[in-house]
C-alpha positions, 0 to 999 in steps of 0.5 A: 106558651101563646099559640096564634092562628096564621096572621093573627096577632096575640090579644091584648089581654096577652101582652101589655105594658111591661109584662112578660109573656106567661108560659100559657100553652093556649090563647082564650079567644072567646071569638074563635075558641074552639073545645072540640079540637086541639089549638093549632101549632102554626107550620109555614114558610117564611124568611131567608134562608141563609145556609143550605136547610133540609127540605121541608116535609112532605104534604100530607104526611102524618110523621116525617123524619129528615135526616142530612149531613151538611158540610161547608168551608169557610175562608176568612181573612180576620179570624178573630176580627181584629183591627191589627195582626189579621189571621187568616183561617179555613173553617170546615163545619159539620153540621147533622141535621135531623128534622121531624114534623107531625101532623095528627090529630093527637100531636102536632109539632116539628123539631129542628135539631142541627149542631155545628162542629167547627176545626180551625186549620191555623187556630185549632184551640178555636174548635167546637161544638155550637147546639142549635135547635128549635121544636115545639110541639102540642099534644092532645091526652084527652081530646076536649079537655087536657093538652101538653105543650113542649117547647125547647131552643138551643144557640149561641151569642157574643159575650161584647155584642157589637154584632150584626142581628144575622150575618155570618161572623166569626167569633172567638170560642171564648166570647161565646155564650150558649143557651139552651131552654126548655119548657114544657106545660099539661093543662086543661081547656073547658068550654061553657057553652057561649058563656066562658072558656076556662084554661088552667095548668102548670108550666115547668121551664129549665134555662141554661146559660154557660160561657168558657170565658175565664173569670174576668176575660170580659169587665169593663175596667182590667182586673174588674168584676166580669159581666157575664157570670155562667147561670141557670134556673128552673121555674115553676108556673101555675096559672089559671085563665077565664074569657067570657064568650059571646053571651056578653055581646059587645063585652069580653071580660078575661081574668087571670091568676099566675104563681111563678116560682124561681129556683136558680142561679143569680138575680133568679136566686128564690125569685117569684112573680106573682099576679091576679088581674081582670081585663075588660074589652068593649067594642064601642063600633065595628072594629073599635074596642076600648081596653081597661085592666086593673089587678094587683102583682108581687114580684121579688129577685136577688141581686144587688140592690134586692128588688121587691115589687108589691103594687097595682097592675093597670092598663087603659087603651085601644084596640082596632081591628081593621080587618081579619088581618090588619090589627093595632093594640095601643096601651098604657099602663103600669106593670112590672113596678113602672109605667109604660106604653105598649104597642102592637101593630100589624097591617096588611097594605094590599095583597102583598105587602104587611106592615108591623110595629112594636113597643114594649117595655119589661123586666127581665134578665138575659136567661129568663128572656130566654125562656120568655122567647119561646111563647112569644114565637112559634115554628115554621116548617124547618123549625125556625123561629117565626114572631107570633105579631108579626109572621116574620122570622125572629131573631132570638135575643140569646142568638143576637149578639149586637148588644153584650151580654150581661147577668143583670135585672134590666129594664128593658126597652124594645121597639121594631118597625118592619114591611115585607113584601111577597112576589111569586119570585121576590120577596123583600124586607125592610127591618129598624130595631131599637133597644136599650138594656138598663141595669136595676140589680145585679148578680152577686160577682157580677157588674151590670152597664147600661146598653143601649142599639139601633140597627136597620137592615133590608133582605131580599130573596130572588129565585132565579130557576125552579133549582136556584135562589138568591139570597142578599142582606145588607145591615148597619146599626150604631151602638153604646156598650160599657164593654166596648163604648160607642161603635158602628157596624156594618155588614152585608152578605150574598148566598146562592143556593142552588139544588144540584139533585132532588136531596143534594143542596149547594150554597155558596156565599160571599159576606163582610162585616166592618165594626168600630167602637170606642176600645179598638183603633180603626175599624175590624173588618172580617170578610169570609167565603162559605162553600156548602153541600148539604145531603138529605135522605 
């Protein structure tokens, strides 16, 4: 559970080359590590928002507590987008909302929980409850020496992907999948003076992912076994962390032990991670420091074929830091059994613009990289999720439907490149994604497929007056799926959020999206029309 200070990317020594995120409630850093105060929950304002949120807590106060009640109607002319017999529907949607933010000095956090309650008016048995939620949340039990850090998320994603990463589809209720996780993480910080800081702790973590498709709704060949199987797991972490401080001058020296343990559903059936490494880093000049790291690590997951990992852990690279906010990590290494590369770039170009980059490879299956998301991200002041590298909102793998969803062991391969750039009344974004899913054992009654996505898209936010902003997304993106073989898709949205009174909020907005793909003849184009108030009190 990684925290970061604003604009500063995680340390090298907490991602590699195929690693997954450990469930850490803190960063050692021995350059800014600090024993006489809690690490710090990141609270900001970033992204675009898409329909009509609370607004954010007050500054200055300690505990804020946001209730609201939004209500939108949607239109659309192809609700199950399909190629052929197009049905249209109205779609009304109650959302409540409740928003909590502290800021103490013994607990700091916020929650956004915000379920959508959806009736069909012409296909009722399309009705349903989606939870969404975020919250994050640190508290100091004793100051300078033991902390909780708790963390949960809730949302939904396709079963047959083919998706656009943030437009506004609608899908069919039986090709929804939910998630929900939860971690939560007591462990203690000590500090030796300038020679090393000490971190250790337990890390407790629940995921839950569940679909109401019928046995075989969704295979790769009719009758077949399905891809996607309902799952769930509990992991139990215990973890030990020591980073040298200053005392070793150009040196910086981190060692680490990690035993997770498995107790669940799927290829997560009595599986373990197990893990012991050092890392050394050493400044050669101002702002070039080599990287080198080397352990041992044991891994073990159900499936078919069963997988056993008993081998070295290494990493050699670079890392420069060109200044206080412009930082890029390259590695190459082996981990996970297979060697990789890693990359993460994140540079400031100027006063208003930032540009990112990264690369990672890893071993993992849809519900554990569930749980990995939540210390990779952390919050801002509405509780969306925001990438800890990079500043910029994330879009959550179990809440991105462009690729399937599958119960599989997968290699993973991911690689962002991303530039955003602020103006005091416009502020644009300019995203390219690329990730490929390949199968390495799969869960009993399940079939696995390789997968693999490109999309790029561009967002742009305007405020028009103090009371109105627009909101405009435009995407495209080419994929190859085993449930739908090679598609397209391409979609596009334009909102108006305007404040019609102090805690009254209206949006309106105008979207489509267009897919093609390999089992459909022609393309499936769905356009819709949202009205929305929100009321906050």
């Amino acid at each position: 559970m990684s925290q970061a200070r604003a604009e500063t990317p995680p340390l090298p020594s907490d991602v590699g080359p195929g690693s997954l995120p450990t469930t850490r409630a803190a960063v050692l850093d021995s350059e800014t590590a600090s024993p006489s105060i809690s690490p710090e929950v990141r609270l900001g304002g970033f992204g675009f928002p898409t329909g009509a949120p609370p607004p954010p807590p007050e500054p200055g106060r300690r505990w804020t507590v946001v209730p609201s009640i939004g209500l939108q109607l949607m239109g659309t002319d192809n609700v199950f987008q399909t190629t052929r017999n197009r049905q249209a529907d109205l779609i009304t949607t109650l959302t409540p909302a409740l928003l909590l933010a502290a800021d103490t000095a013994r607990f700091q956090g916020v929650l956004n929980y915000a379920p959508n309650i959806q009736f069909y008016a012409d296909t009722p048995g399309q009705n349903r409850m989606d939870q969404r939620f975020n919250g994050q949340g640190l508290a100091t039990l004793v100051p300078d020496l033991l902390y909780l850090d708790i963390r949960g998320a809730s949302a939904a994603q396709t079963i047959t992907g083919g998706v656009a990463p943030e437009s506004t589809l609608i899908a069919n209720r039986q090709n929804k999948i939910q998630t929900t996780t939860f971690q939560a993480s007591p462990y203690v910080m000590q500090r030796f003076g300038d020679l090393v800081t000490v971190q250790a702790g337990y890390g407790f973590q629940y995921v839950d992912q569940r679909s109401s498709a019928q046995a075989g709704q969704f295979s790769l060949t009719p009758g077949g076994l399905p891809v996607f199987a309902n799952q769930h797991f509990t992991a139990h972490e215990f973890y030990a962390v020591g980073r040298s401080g200053p005392d070793l001058g150009r040196l910086a020296l981190e060692g680490r032990l990690n035993n997770t343990n498995y107790i669940g559903t799927g290829v997560l059936d009595g599986a373990y991670r197990r893990e012991a490494s050092i890392e050394g880093r050493y400044a050669i000049i101002r702002g070039v420091s080599a990287l080198l790291e080397g352990g041992y690590e044991q891994q073990r997951y159900a499936g078919t074929p069963g997988i056993r990992i008993d081998g070295p852990i290494w990493a050699a690279g670079l890392r420069l830091d060109l200044s206080d906010e412009s930082r890029i990590i390259a590695k190459y290494g082996r981990r996970d059994g297979f060697d990789s590369a890693f990359l993460q770039a994140s540079l400031a170009l100027g006063g208003r613009t930032r540009f990112s980059a990264n690369y990672s490879e890893r071993l993992t299956s849809s519900a554990s990289r569930a749980g990995d998301l939540l210390s990779t991200t952390t919050l801002d002041e509405l509780g969306n999720p925001i990438d800890l590298a990079t500043g910029l909102p994330a879009v959550q793998p179990f809440a991105n439907s462009f690729l399937g969803a599958q119960s599989s062991l997968m290699r993973v391969r991911s690689a962002s490149a991303s530039i955003a750039q602020s103006w005091p009344r416009d502020t644009i974004a300019l995203t390219v994604t690329n990730e490929k899913r390949t199968p390495i054992s799969v869960a009993s009654g399940t079939v696995g497929f390789n997968q693999d996505g490109t999309t790029g898209s561009i967002s742009w936010a305007h405020v028009l007056t103090e009371r109105a902003t627009t909101f405009a997304y435009a995407q495209y993106g080419q994929f190859n799926t085993g449930l739908l073989g090679k598609g397209d898709v391409v979609s596009g949205s334009v909102t108006l959020s305007y404040q019609l009174q102090p805690r009254l909020l209206g949006t309106v907005q105008v979207a489509t999206s267009s897919r093609s793909d390999e089992r459909s003849s022609g393309r499936a184009t769905q356009n819709l029309i949202l009205i929305g108030l929100r009321q906050s009190f």
